[in-house]
N, CA, C and O atoms as a GROMACS GRO file, in nm:
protein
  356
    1UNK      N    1   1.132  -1.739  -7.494
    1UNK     CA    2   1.029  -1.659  -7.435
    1UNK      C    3   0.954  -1.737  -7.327
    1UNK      O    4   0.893  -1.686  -7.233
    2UNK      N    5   0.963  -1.842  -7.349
    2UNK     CA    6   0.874  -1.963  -7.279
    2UNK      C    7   0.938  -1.999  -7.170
    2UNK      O    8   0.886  -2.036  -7.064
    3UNK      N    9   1.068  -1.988  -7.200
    3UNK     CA   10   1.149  -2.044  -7.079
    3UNK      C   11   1.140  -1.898  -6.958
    3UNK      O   12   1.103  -1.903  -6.841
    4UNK      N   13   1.184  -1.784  -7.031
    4UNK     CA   14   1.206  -1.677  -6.948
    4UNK      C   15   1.007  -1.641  -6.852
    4UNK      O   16   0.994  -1.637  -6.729
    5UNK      N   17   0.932  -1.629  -6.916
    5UNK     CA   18   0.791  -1.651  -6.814
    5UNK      C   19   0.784  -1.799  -6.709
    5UNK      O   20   0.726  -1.784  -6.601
    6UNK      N   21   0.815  -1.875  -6.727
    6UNK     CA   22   0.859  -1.989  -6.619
    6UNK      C   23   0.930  -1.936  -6.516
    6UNK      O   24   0.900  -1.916  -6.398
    7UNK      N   25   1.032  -1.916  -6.580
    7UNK     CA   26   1.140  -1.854  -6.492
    7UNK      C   27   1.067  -1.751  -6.429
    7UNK      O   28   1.048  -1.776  -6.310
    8UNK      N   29   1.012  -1.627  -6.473
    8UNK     CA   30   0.996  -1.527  -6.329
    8UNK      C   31   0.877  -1.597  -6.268
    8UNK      O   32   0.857  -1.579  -6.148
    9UNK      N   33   0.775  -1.694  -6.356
    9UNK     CA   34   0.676  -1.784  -6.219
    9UNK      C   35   0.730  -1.834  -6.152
    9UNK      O   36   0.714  -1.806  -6.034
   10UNK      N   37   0.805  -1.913  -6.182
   10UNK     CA   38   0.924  -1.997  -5.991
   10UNK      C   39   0.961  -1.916  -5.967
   10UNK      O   40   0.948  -1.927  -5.845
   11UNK      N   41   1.023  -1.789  -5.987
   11UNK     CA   42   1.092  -1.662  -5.892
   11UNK      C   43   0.971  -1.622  -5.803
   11UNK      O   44   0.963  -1.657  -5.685
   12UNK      N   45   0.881  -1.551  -5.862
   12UNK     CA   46   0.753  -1.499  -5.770
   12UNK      C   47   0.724  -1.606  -5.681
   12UNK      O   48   0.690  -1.573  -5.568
   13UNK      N   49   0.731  -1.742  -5.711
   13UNK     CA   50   0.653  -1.847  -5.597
   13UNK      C   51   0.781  -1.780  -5.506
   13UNK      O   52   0.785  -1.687  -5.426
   14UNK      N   53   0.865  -1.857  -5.549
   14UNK     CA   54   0.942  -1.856  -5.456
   14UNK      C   55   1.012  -1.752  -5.369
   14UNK      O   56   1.071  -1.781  -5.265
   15UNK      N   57   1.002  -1.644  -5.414
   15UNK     CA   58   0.961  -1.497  -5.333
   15UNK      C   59   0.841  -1.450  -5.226
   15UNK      O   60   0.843  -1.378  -5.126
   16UNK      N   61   0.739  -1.523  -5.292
   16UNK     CA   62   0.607  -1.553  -5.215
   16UNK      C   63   0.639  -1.621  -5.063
   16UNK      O   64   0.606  -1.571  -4.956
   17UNK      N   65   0.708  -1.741  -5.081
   17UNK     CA   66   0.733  -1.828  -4.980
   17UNK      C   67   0.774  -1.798  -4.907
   17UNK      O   68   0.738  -1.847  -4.800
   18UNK      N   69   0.895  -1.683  -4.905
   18UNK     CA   70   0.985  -1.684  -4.843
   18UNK      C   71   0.957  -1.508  -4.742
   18UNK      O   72   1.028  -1.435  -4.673
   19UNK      N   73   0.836  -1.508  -4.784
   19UNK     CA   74   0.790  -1.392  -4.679
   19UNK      C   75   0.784  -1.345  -4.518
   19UNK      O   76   0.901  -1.384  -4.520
   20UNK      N   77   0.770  -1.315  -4.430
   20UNK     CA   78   0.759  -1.303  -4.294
   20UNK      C   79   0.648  -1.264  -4.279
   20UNK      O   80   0.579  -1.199  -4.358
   21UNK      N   81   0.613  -1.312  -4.139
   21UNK     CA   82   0.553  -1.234  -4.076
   21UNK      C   83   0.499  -1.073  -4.079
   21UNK      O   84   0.573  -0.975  -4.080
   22UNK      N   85   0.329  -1.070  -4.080
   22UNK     CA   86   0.338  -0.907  -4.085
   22UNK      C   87   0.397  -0.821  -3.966
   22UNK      O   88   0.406  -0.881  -3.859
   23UNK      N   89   0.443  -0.672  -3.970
   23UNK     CA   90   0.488  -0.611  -3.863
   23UNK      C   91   0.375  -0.616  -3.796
   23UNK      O   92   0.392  -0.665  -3.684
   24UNK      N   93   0.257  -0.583  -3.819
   24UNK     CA   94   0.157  -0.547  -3.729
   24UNK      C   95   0.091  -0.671  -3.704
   24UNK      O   96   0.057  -0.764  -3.777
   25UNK      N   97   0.079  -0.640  -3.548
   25UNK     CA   98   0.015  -0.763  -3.483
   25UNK      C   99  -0.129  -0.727  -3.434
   25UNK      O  100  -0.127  -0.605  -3.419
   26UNK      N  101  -0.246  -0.771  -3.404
   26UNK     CA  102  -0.377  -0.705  -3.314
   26UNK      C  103  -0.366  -0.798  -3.229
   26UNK      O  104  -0.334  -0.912  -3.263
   27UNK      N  105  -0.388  -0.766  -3.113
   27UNK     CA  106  -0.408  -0.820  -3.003
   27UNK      C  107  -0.535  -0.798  -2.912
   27UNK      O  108  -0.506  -0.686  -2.872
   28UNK      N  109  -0.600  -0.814  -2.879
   28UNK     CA  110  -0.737  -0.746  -2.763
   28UNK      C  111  -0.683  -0.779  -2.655
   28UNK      O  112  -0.622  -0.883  -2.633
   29UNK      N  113  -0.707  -0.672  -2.564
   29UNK     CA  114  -0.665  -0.662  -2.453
   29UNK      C  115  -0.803  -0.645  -2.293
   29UNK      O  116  -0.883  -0.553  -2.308
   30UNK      N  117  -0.814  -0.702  -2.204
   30UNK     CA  118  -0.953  -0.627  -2.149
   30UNK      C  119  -0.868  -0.513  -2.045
   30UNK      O  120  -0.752  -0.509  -2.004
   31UNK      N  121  -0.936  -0.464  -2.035
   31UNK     CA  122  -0.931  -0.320  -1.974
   31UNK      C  123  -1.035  -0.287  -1.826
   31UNK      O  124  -1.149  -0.254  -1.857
   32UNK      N  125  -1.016  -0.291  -1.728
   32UNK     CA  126  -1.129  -0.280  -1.638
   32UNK      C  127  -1.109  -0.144  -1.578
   32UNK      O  128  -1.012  -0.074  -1.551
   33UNK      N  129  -1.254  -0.135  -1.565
   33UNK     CA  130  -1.284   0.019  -1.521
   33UNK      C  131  -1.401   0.065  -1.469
   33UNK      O  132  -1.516   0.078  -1.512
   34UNK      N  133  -1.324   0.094  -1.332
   34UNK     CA  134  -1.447   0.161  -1.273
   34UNK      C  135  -1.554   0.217  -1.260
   34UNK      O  136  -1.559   0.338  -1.234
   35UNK      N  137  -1.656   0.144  -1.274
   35UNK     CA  138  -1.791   0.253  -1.283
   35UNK      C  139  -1.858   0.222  -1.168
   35UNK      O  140  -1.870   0.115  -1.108
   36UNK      N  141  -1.922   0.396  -1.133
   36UNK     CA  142  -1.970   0.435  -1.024
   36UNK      C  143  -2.105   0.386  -1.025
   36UNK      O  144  -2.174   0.414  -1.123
   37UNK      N  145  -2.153   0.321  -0.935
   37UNK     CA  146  -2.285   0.239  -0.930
   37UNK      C  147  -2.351   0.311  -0.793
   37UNK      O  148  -2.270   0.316  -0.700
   38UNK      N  149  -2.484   0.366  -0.766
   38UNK     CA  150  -2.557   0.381  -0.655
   38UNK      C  151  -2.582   0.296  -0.598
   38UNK      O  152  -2.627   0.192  -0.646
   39UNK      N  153  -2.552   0.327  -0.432
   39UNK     CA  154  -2.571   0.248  -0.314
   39UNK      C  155  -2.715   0.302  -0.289
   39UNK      O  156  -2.762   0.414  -0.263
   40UNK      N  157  -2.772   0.163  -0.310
   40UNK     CA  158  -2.882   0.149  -0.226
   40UNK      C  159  -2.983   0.050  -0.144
   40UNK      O  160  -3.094   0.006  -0.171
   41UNK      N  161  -2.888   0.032  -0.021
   41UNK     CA  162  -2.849   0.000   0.099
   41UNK      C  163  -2.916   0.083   0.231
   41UNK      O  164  -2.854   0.186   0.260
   42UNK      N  165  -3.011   0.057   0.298
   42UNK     CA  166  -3.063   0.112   0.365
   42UNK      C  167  -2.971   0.116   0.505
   42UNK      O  168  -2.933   0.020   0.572
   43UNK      N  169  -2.951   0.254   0.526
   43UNK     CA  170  -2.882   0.256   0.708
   43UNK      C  171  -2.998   0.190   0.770
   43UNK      O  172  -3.114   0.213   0.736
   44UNK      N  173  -2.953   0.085   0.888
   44UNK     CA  174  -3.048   0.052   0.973
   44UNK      C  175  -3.061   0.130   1.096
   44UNK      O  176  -2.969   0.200   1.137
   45UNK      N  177  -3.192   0.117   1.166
   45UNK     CA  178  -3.192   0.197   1.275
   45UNK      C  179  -3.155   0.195   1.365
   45UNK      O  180  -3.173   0.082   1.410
   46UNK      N  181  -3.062   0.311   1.499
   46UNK     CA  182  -3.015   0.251   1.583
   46UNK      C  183  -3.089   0.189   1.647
   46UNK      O  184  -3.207   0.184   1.613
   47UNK      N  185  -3.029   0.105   1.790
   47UNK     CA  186  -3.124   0.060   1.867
   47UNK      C  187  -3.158   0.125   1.945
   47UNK      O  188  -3.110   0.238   1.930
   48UNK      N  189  -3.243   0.114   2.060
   48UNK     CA  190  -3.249   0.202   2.211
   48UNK      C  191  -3.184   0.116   2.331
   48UNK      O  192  -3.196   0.003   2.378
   49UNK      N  193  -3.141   0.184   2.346
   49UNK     CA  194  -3.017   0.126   2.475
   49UNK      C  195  -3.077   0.140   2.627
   49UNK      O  196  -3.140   0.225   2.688
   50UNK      N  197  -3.039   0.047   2.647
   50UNK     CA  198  -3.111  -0.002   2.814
   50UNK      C  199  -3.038   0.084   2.972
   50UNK      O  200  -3.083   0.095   3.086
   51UNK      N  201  -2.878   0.146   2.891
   51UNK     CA  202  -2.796   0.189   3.007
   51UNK      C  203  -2.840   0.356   3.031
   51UNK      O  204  -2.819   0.392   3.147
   52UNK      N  205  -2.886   0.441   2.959
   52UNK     CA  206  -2.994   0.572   2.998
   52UNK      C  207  -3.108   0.529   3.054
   52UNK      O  208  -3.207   0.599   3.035
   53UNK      N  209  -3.116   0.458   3.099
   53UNK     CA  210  -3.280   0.428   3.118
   53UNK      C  211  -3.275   0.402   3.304
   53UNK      O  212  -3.370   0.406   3.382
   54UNK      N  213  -3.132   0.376   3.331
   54UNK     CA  214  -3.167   0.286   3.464
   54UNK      C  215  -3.106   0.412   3.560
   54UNK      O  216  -3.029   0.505   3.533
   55UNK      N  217  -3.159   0.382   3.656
   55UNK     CA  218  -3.201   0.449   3.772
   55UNK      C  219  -3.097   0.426   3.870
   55UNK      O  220  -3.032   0.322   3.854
   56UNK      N  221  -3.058   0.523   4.000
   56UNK     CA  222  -2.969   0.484   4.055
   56UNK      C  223  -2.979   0.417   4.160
   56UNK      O  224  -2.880   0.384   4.225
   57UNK      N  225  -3.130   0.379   4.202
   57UNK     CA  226  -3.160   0.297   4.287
   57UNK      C  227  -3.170   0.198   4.245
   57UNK      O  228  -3.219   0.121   4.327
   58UNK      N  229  -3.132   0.125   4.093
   58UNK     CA  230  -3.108  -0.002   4.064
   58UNK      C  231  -2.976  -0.069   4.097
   58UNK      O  232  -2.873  -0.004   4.108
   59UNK      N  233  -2.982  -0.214   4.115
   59UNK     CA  234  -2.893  -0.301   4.179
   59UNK      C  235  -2.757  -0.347   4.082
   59UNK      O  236  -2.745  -0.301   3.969
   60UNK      N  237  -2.707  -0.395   4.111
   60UNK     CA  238  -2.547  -0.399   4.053
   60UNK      C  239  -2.580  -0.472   3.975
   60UNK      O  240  -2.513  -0.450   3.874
   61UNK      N  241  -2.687  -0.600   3.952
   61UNK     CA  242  -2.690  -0.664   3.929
   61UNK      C  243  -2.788  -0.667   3.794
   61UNK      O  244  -2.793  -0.732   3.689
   62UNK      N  245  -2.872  -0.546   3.867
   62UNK     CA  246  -2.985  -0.483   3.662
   62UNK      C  247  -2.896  -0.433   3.622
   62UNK      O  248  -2.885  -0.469   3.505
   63UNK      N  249  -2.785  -0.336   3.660
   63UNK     CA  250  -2.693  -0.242   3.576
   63UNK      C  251  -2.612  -0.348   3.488
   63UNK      O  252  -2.602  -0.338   3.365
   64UNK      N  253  -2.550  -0.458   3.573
   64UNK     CA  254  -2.464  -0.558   3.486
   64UNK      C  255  -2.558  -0.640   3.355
   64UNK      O  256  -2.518  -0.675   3.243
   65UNK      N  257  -2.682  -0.652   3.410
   65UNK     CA  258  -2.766  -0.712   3.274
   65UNK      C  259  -2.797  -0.614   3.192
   65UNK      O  260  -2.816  -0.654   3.077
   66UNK      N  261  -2.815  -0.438   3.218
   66UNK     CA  262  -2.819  -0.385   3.109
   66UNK      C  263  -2.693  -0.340   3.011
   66UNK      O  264  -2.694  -0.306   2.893
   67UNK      N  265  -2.598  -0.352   3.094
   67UNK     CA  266  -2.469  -0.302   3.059
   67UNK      C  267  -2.435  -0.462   2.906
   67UNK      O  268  -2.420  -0.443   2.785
   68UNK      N  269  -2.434  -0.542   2.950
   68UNK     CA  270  -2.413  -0.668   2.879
   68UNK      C  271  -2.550  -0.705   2.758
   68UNK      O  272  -2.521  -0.772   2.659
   69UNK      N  273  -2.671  -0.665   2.774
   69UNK     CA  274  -2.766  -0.620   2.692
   69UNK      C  275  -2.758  -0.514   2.615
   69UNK      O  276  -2.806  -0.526   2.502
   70UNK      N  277  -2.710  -0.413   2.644
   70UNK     CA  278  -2.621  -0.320   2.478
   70UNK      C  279  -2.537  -0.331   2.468
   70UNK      O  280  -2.470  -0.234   2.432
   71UNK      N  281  -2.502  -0.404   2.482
   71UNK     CA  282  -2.304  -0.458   2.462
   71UNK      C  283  -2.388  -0.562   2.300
   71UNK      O  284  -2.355  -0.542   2.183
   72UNK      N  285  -2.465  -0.636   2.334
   72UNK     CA  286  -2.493  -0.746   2.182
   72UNK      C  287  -2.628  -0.634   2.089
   72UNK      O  288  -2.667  -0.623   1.972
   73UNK      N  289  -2.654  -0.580   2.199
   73UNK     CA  290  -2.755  -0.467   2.054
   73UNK      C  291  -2.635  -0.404   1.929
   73UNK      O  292  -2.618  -0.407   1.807
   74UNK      N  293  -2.572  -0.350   2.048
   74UNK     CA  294  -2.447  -0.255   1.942
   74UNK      C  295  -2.364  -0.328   1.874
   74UNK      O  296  -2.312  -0.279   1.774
   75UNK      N  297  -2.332  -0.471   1.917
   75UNK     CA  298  -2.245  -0.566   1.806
   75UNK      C  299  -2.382  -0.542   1.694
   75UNK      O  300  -2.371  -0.447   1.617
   76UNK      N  301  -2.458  -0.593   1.688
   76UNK     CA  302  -2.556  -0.604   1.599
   76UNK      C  303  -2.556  -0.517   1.549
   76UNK      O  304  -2.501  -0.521   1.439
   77UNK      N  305  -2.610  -0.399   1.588
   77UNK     CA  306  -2.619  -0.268   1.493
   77UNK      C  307  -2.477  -0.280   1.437
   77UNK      O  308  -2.475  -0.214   1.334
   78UNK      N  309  -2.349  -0.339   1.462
   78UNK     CA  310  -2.211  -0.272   1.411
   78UNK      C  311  -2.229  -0.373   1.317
   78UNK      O  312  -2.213  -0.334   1.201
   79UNK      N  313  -2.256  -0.483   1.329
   79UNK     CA  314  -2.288  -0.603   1.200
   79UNK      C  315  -2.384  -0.538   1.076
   79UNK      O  316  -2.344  -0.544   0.960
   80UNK      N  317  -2.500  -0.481   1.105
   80UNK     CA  318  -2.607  -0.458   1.023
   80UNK      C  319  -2.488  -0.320   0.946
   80UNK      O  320  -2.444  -0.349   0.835
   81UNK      N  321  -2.457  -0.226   0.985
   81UNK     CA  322  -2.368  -0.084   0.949
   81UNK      C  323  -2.300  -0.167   0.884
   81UNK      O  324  -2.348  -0.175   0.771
   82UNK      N  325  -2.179  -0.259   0.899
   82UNK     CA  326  -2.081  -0.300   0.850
   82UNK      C  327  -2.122  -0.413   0.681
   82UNK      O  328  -2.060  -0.424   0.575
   83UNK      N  329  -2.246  -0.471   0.729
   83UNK     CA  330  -2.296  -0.527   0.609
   83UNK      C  331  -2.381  -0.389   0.491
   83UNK      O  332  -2.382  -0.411   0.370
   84UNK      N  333  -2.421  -0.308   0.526
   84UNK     CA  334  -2.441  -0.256   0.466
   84UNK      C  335  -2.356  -0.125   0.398
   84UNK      O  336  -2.392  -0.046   0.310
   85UNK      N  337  -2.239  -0.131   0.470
   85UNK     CA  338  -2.169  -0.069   0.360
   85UNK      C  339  -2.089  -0.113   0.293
   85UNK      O  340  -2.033  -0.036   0.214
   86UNK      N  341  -2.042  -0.290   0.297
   86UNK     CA  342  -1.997  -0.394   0.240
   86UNK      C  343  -2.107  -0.397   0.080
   86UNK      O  344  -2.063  -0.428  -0.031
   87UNK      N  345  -2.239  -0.361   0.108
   87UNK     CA  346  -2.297  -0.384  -0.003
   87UNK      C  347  -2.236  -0.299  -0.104
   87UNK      O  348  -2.181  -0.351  -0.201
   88UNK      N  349  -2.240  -0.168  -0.091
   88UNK     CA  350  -2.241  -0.077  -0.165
   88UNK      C  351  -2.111  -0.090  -0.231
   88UNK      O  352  -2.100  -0.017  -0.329
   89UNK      N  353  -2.009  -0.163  -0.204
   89UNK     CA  354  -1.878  -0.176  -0.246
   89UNK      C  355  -1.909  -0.199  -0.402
   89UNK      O  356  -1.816  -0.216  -0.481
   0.00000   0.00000   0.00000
């Protein structure tokens, strides 16, 4: 009787041992996802431009300084527009 309860204890160990791996694995995974956030980013104002303003009795030479004077307003304004809808990204 003594011998046969031994015997199925080393069977069970050794059934025990010889187990695998569970099928099921967990893993976490991250997941990213879009969420809609409010822009709030102020449009800046245009500028006022110097080339409506001039007259046709002005010289080639005011027209070329106003012409080249909203030439860097409007880069600017296109910088200030362009940064501010970079924000809102």
């Amino acid at each position: 009787m003594l011998r046969n309860i031994l015997l199925i204890g080393l069977t069970s160990l050794l059934v025990a041992c010889g187990t695998t791996e569970p099928l099921l694995r967990v893993e976490t995974q991250e997941v990213k996802v879009p969420v809609p956030v409010a822009c709030k980013s102020e449009i800046p104002s245009r500028p006022t431009l110097n080339v409506p303003k001039l007259k046709t009795t002005d010289t080639v030479y005011d027209k070329a300084k106003a012409y080249v004077a909203d030439s860097k307003l409007r880069d600017g304004y296109e910088r200030e527009l362009l940064a501010a809808l970079l924000s809102c990204k």
